[in-house]
DODODREN-884826 format. One record per residue (C-alpha): residue in one letter; residue number from 0; x, y, z; chain. Coordinates in Angstrom, 2 decimals. Each point is the difference from the previous one (the first is absolute). Example, Ala and Ser with C-alpha at 12.3 -4.5 7.8 and 13.67 -1.06 7.14 Angstrom:
<nodes>
A/0/12.30/-4.50/7.80/A
S/1/1.37/3.44/-0.66/A
</nodes>
This chain:
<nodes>
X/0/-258.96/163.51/-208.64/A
X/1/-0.68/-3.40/-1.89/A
X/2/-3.30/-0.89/-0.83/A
X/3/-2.04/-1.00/3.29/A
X/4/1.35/3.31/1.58/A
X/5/3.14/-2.29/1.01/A
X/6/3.89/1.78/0.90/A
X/7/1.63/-0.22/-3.47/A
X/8/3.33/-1.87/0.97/A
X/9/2.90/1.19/-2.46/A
X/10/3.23/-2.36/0.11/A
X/11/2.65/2.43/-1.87/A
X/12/3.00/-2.17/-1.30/A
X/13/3.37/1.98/-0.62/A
X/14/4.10/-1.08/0.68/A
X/15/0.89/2.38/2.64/A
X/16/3.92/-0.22/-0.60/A
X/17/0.35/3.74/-0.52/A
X/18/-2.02/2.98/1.39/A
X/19/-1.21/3.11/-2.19/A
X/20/-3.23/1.50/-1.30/A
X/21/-2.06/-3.38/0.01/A
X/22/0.92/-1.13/2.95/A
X/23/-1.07/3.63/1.72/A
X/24/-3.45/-1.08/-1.12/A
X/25/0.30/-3.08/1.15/A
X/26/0.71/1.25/3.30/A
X/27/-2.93/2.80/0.06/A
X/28/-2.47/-3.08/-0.75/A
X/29/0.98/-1.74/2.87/A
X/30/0.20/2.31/2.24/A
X/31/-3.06/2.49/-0.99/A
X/32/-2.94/-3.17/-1.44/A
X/33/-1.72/0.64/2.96/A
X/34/-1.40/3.40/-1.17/A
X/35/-1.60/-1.74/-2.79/A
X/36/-2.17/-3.11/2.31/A
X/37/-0.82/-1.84/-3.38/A
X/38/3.42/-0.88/-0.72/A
X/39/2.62/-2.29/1.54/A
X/40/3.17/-0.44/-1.58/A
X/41/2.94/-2.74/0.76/A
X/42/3.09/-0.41/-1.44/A
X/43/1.99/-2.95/-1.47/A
X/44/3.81/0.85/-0.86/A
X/45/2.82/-1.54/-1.09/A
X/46/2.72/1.19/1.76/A
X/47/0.25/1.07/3.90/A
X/48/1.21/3.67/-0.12/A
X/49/-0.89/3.21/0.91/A
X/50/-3.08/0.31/-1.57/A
X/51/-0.68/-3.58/1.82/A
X/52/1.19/1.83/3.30/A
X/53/-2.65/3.30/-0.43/A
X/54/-2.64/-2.56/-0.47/A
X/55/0.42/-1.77/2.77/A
X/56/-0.23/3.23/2.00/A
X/57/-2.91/0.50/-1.44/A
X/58/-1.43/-3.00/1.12/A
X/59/-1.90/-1.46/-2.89/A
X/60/-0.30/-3.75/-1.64/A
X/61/4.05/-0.31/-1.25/A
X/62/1.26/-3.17/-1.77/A
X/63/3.33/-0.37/-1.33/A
X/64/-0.36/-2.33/-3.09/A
X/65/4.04/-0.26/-0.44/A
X/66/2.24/1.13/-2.71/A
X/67/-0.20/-1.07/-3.37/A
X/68/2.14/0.42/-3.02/A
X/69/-1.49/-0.36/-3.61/A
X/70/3.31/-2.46/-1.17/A
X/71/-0.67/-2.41/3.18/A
X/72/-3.32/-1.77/-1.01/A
X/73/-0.15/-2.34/2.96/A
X/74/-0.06/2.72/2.28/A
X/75/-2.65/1.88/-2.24/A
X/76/-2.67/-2.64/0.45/A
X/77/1.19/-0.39/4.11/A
X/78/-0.81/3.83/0.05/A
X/79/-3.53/-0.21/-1.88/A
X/80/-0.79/-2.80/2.00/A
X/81/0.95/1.99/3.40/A
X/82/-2.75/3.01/-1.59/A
X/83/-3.00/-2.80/-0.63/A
X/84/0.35/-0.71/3.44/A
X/85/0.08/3.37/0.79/A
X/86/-2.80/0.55/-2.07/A
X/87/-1.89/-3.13/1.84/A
X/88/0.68/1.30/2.88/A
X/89/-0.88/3.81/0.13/A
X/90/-3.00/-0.54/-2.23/A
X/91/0.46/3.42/-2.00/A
X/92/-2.84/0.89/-2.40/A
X/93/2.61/1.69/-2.33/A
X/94/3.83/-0.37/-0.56/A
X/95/1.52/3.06/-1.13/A
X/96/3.93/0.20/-1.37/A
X/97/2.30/2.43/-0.11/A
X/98/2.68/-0.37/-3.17/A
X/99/0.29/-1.82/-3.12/A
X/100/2.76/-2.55/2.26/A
X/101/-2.61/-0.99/2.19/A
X/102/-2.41/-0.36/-2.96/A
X/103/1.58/-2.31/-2.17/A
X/104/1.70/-2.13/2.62/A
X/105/-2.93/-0.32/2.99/A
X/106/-3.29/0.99/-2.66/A
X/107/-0.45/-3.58/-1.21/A
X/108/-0.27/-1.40/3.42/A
X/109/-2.86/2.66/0.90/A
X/110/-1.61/-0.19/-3.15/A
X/111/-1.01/-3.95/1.18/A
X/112/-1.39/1.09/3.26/A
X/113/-2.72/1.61/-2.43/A
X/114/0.01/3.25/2.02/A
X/115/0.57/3.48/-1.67/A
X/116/3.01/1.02/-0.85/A
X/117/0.97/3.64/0.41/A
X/118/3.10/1.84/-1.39/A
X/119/0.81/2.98/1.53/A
X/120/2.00/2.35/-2.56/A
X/121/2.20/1.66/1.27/A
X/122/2.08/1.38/-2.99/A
X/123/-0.81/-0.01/-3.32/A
X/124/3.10/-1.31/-1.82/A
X/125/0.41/-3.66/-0.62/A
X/126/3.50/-1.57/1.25/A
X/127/1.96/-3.13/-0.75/A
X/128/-1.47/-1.08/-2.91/A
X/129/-0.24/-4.07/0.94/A
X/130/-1.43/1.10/2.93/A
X/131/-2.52/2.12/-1.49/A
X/132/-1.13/-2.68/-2.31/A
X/133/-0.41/-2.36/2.68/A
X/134/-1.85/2.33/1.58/A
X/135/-2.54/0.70/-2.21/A
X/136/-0.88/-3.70/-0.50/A
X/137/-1.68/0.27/3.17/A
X/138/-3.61/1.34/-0.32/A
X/139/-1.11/2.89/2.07/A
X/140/-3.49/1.30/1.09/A
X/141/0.91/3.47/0.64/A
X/142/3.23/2.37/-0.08/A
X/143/0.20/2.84/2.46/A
X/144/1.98/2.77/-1.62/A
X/145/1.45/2.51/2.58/A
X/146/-0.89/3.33/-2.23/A
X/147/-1.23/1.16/-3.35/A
X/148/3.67/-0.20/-1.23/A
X/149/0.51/-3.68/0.68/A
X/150/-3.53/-0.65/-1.55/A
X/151/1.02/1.17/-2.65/A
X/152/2.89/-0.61/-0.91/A
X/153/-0.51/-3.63/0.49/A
X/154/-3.22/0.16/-2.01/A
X/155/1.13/-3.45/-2.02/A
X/156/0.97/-2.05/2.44/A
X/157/-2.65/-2.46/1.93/A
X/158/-2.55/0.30/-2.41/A
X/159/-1.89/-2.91/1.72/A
X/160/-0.74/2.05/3.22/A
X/161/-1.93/3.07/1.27/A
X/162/1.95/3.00/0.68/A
X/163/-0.18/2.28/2.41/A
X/164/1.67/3.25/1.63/A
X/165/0.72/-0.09/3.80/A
X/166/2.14/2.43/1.40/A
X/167/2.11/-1.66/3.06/A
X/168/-0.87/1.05/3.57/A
X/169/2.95/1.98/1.30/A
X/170/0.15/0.83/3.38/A
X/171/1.02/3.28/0.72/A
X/172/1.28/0.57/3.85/A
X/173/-0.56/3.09/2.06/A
X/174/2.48/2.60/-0.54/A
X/175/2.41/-0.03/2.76/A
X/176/1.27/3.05/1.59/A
X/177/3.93/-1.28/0.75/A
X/178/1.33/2.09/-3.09/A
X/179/3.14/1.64/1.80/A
X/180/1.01/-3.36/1.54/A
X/181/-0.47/-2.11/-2.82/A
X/182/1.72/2.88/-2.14/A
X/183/3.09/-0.20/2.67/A
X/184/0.20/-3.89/-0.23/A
X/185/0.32/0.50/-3.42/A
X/186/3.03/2.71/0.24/A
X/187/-2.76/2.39/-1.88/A
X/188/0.20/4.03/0.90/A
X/189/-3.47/0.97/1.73/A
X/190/-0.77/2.56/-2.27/A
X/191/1.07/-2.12/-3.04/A
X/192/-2.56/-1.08/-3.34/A
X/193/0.35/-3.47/0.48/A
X/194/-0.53/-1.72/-3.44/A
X/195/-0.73/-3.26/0.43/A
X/196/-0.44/-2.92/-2.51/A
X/197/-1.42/-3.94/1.85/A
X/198/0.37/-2.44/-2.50/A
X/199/1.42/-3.39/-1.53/A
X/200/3.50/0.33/-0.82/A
X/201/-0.39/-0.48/-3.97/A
X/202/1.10/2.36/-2.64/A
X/203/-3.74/0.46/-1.58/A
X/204/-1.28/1.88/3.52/A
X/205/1.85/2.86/-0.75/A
X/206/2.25/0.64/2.72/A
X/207/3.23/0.67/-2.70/A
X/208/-2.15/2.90/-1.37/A
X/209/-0.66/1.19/3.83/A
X/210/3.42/0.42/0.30/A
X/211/1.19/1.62/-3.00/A
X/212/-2.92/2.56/0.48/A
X/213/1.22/0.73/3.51/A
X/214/3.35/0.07/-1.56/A
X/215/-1.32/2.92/-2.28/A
X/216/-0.97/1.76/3.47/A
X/217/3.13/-0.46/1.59/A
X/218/0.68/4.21/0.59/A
X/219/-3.58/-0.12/2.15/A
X/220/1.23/-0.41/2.86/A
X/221/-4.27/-0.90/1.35/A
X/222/-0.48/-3.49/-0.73/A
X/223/1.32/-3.51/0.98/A
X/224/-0.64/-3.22/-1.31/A
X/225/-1.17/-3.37/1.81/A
X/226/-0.11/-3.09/-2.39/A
X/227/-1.84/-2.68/1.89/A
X/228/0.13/-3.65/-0.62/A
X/229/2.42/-2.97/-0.36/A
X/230/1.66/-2.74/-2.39/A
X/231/-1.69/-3.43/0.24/A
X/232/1.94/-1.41/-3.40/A
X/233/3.44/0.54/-1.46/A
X/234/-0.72/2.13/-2.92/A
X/235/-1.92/2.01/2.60/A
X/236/3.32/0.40/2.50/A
X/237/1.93/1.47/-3.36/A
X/238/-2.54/2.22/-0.89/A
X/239/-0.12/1.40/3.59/A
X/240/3.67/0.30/0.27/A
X/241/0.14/1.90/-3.40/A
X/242/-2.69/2.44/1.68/A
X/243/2.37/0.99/2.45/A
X/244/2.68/0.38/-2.49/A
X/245/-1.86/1.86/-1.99/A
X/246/-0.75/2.10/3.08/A
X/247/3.80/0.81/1.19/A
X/248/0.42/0.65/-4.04/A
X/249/-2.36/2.65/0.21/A
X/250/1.63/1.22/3.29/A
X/251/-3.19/-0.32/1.96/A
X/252/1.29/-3.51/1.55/A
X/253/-0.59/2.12/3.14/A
X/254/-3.30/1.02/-0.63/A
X/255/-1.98/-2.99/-1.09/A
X/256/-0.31/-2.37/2.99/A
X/257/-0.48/-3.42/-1.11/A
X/258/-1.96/-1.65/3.04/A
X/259/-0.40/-3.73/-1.35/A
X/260/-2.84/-2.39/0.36/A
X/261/-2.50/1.16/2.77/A
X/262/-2.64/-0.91/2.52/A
X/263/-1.55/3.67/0.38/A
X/264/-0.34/1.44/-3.12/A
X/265/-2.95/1.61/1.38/A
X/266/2.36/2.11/2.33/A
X/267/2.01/0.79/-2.25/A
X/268/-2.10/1.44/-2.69/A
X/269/-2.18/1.84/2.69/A
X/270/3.75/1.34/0.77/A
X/271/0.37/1.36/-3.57/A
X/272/-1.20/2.72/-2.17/A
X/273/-0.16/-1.29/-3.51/A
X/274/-0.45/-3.72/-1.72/A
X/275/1.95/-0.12/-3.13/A
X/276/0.25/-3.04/-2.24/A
X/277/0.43/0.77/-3.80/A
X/278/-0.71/-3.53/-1.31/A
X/279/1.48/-1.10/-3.50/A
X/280/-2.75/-2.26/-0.44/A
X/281/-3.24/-0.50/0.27/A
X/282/-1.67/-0.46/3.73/A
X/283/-2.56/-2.36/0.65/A
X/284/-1.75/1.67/2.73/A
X/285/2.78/1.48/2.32/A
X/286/-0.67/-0.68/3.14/A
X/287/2.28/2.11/1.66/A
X/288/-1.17/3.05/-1.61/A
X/289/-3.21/-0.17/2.13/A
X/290/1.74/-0.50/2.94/A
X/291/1.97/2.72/-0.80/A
X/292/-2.73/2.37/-0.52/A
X/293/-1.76/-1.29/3.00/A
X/294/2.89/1.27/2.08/A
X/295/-1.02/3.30/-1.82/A
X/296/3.00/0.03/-2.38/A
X/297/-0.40/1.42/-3.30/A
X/298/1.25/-1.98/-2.67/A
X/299/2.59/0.17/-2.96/A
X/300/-0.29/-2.68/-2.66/A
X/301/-0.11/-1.35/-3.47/A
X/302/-2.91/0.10/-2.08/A
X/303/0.03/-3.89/-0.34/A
X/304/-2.60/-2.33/0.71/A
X/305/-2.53/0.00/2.24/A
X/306/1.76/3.21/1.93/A
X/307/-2.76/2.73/-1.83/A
X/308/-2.65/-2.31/1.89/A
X/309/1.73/0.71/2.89/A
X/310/1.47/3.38/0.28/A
X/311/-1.34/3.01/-1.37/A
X/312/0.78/3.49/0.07/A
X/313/-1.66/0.70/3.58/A
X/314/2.66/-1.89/1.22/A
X/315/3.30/-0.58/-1.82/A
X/316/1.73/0.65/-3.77/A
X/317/0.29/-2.54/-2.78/A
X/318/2.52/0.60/-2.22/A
X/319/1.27/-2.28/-3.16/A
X/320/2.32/-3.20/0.31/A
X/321/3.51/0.49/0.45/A
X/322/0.58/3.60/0.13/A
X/323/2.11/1.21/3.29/A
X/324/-0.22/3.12/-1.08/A
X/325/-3.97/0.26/-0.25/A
X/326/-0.04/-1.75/3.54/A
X/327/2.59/2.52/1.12/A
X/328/-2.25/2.57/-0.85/A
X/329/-2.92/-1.20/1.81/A
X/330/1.76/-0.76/3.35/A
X/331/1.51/3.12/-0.12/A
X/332/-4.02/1.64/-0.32/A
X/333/-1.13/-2.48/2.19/A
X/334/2.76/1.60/2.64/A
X/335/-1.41/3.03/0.52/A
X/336/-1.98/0.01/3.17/A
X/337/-3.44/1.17/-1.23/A
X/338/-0.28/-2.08/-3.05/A
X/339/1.04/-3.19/2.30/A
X/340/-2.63/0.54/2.59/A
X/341/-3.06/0.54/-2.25/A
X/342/1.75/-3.36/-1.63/A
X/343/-0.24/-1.68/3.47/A
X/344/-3.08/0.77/0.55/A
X/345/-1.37/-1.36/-3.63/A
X/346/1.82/-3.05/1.08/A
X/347/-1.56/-0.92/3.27/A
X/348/-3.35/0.30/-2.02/A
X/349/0.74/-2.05/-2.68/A
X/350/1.37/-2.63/1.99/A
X/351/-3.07/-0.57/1.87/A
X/352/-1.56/-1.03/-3.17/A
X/353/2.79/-3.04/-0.33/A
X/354/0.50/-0.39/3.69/A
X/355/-3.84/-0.41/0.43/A
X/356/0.81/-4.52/1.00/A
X/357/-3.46/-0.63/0.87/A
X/358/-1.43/1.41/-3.29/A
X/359/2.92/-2.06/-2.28/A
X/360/-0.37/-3.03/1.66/A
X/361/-4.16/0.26/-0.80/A
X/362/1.19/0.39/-3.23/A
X/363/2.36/-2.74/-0.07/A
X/364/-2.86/-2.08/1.77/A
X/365/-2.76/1.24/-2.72/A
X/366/2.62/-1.51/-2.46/A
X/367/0.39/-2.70/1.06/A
X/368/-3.52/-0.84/0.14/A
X/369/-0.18/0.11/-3.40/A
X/370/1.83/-4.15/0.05/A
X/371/-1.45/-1.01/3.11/A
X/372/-3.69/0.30/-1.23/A
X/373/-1.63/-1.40/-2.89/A
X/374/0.91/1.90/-3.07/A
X/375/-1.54/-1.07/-4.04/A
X/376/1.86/2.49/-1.95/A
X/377/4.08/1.41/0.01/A
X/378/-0.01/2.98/0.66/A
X/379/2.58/3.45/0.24/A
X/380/-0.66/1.76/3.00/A
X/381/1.68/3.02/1.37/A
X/382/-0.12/1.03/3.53/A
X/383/1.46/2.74/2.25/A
</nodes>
């Protein structure tokens, strides 16, 4: 709530050309506020996708600003002018964005409607250096950072603002009971150890690794191997094709299904048995390892990031960056019935702690409290 015991309206800025982790959030916001009655969020995007689309079924406030390039300036100022309007319109009591892009290009116009400015961190890691530059000539009053990791490791950067830890709502659906019909869809045996894998087709998420561990369990005759997701850019078609190279290399072509960019994710991991994704670098947060464990998978994965906030041993292994053989080893122990159900059921209870949305978004609210009220002194704050 704002001061006079008012609903806190939250305008969240973001592109919405592509779809992945952030946009999962944005989604869960949209269509879960409701638990949290102090906090109404719209959206203003740039680009009409299908982020733009889940929105919309949400039914919340959606405006689409229009697309903007950083080398067109004409069409920058047409596109900050579309979000004053925006913000004259919806009346928001805070404006929060979601990248360094929509920082530097779309901060300066905020910053003159005098309201706070929010930057929700998503990763860590600073990008295109021009663009981070521009970026952090725009002032912020606070800087959500989605775990310990990112707080951390961006320790440096912002040193205007307050700082604070939020971990994102995630949603985590019922688990459905269709496992021998989604298994058959998927030309998968019944009786198979589906290992699955959902993420963003780029080489630092580990799926390479995946497959040159199952490669190393090729005379088990047990398992099978789902890797979930699709290419939205060019570099991310090679890489997928050199997966399934890599695959028939390995002569388990036939036993690693690749199903492509998906709708029901949820079905399919409630179909599986395992989540494996050995990540060469660091994670931010990973939000598909909660969903996995929320379908009561137990998890294999790097010791990277904010993963050891995530998983512990109740419910998966962490093993060190890069080594197929160490992840080998621990889907191979993770195979055996007994250690995999006392896995599952660690997993289901540690997921409730992520996948509890009405206590995240109280957080997120309580955060963002900290800008929309009075405030004399800066201040580092970290929340759970």
């Amino acid at each position: 709530m704002v001061p006079g015991g008012v609903l806190m309206r939250v305008l969240h800025v973001h592109s919405g050309n592509l779809f992945g982790g952030v946009e999962r959030i944005l989604e869960t916001l949209a269509s879960s506020w409701r638990l949290h009655a102090g906090m109404e969020p719209a959206f203003a995007l740039n680009f009409d996708g299908r982020l733009a689309s889940r929105l919309r079924d949400c039914a919340v406030s959606l405006d689409l600003i229009g697309p903007i390039r950083a080398r067109r300036p004409w069409g920058v100022r047409r596109v900050r002018q579309a979000l004053v309007e925006v913000i004259h319109r919806r009346q928001p009591d805070v404006v929060v964005l979601h990248s360094s892009w929509s920082q530097a290009l779309l901060g300066p116009a905020i910053r003159r409607t005098a309201l706070p400015l929010v930057r929700w961190l998503h990763a860590p890691e600073p990008g295109i250096a021009v663009l981070e530059w521009a970026a952090a000539r725009v002032r912020l009053n606070l800087v959500i950072c989605n775990s310990r990791y990112t707080c951390h490791a961006s320790d440096g950067r912002f040193p205007e603002a307050r700082r604070t830890v939020c971990y994102a709502p995630v949603s985590v659906p019922a688990v459905r009971s269709d496992r021998a019909a989604v298994r058959a869809a998927c030309g998968t045996r019944a009786d198979a150890i589906v290992v699955a894998v959902a993420a963003r087709m780029e080489s630092w998420k580990g799926q390479a690794v995946l497959i040159d561990a199952l490669t190393a369990l090729a005379a088990d005759p047990r398992w099978h191997g789902w890797v979930i997701g699709g290419a939205q850019r060019e570099g991310e078609r090679a890489y997928l094709e050199g997966l399934k190279a890599q695959a028939r290399r390995g002569g388990i072509g036939d036993r690693v299904t690749f199903l492509g960019d998906r709708e029901d994710v949820d079905r399919l991991l409630a179909a599986a048995d395992v989540y494996c994704q050995p990540n060469a670098g660091a994670e931010p947060f990973g939000l598909s390892f909660v969903e996995a464990l929320g379908a009561g998978l137990p998890v294999v994965a790097t010791r990277l990031g904010a993963l050891p906030e995530i998983v512990d041993e109740t419910c998966g292994i962490l093993v060190e960056r890069g080594e197929a053989g160490l992840v080998a080893a621990a889907l191979l122990h993770v195979m055996n019935p007994a250690t995999r159900l006392t896995l599952a059921k660690g997993a289901r209870e540690r997921a409730r702690s992520f996948g509890d949305v009405p206590s995240r978004l109280a957080a997120l609210a309580g955060a963002l409290e900290l800008v929309t009220q009075p405030r004399n002194t800066v201040s580092r704050t970290v929340l759970q």
